[in-house]
N, C-alpha and C positions, 0 to 999 in steps of 0.2 A: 866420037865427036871431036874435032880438033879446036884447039886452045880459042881460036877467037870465034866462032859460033858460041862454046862456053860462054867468055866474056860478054857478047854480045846478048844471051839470056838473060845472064844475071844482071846487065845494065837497065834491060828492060822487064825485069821483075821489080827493081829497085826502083825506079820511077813508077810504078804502080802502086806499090806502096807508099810514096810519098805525094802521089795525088791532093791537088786541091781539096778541101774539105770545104764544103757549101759558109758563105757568114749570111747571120739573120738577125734582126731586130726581138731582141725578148717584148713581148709583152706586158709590160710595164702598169703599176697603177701609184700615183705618187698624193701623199693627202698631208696637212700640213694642220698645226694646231699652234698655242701660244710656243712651245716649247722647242717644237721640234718637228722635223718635215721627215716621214715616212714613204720609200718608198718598197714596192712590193716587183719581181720581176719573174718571171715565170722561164726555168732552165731548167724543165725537165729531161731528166737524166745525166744531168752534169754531176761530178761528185765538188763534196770539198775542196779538193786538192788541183781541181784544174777550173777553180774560179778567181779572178786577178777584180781589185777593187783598187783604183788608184784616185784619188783627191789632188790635184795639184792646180795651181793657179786660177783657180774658178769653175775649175772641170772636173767632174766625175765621171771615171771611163769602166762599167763594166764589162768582164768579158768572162766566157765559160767555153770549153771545148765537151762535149759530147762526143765517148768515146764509148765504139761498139765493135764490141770483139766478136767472129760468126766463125760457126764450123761446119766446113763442105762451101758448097757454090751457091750461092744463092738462085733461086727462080722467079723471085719474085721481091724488093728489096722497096719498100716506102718509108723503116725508119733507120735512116742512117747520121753516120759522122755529121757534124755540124759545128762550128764555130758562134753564139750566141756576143752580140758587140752593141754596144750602145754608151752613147755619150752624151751627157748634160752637162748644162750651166747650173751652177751654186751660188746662190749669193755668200760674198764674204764674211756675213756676220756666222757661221756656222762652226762650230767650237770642234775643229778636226782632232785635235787629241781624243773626243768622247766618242767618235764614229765608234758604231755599233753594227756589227752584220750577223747575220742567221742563216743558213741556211735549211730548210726543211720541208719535206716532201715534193722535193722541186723549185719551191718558193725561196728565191732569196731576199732577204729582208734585211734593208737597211735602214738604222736610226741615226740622224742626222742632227743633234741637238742643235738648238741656236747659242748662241753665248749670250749672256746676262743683258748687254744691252741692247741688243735686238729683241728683245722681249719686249710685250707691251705692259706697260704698266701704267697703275691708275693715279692718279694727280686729286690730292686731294686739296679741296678748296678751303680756306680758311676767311672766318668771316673777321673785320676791321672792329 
């Protein structure tokens, strides 16, 4: 085989490999109590290590890459590579040093504490 047929496999085995990877909305479920606003997102098959949680300006951006290694050709192929992306608004009162995340069985879970004075607190009445 001469040198640019070569070249020209390997450029287009290299672009195969680097194919787009599908992005999708996790499924998401978010529940809020005096303390702190939980939410729950569903990435299955994402590991730890390729989930990104970033907090800035009012924004919370997750995101998770689902990575699937196969061996031989596939005939038949429904769960593949995937990109998991979603992004919320935060209210300010939310105490980001104490962000909390989990990840487990798919499920990643974030706690979102409020800060002291976004809590609600009771007033108590005093009589004259």
């Amino acid at each position: 085989m001469n040198e640019q047929k070569e070249l020209a496999l390997k450029q287009e085995n290299l672009s195969e490999r680097n194919r787009q990877i599908p992005t999708v909305a996790p499924v998401v479920d978010i529940l809020e109590n005096d303390d702190e606003i939980l939410l729950f997102a569903d990435m299955p098959g994402v590991s730890r290590e390729d989930i990104t949680v970033n907090i800035e300006n009012g924004r919370l951006a997750l995101s998770g890459v689902r990575k699937m290694s196969t061996a031989g050709a596939a005939s038949w192929e429904e769960f593949g590579e995937v990109e998991y992306r979603r992004v919320f608004s935060v209210p300010q009162t939310i105490n980001i040093g104490k962000v909390g995340a989990e990840l487990k069985e798919g499920v990643l879970r974030l706690r979102l504490p409020k800060a002291e004075a976004a809590k609600p607190r009771q007033i108590e009445i005093k009589a004259s």
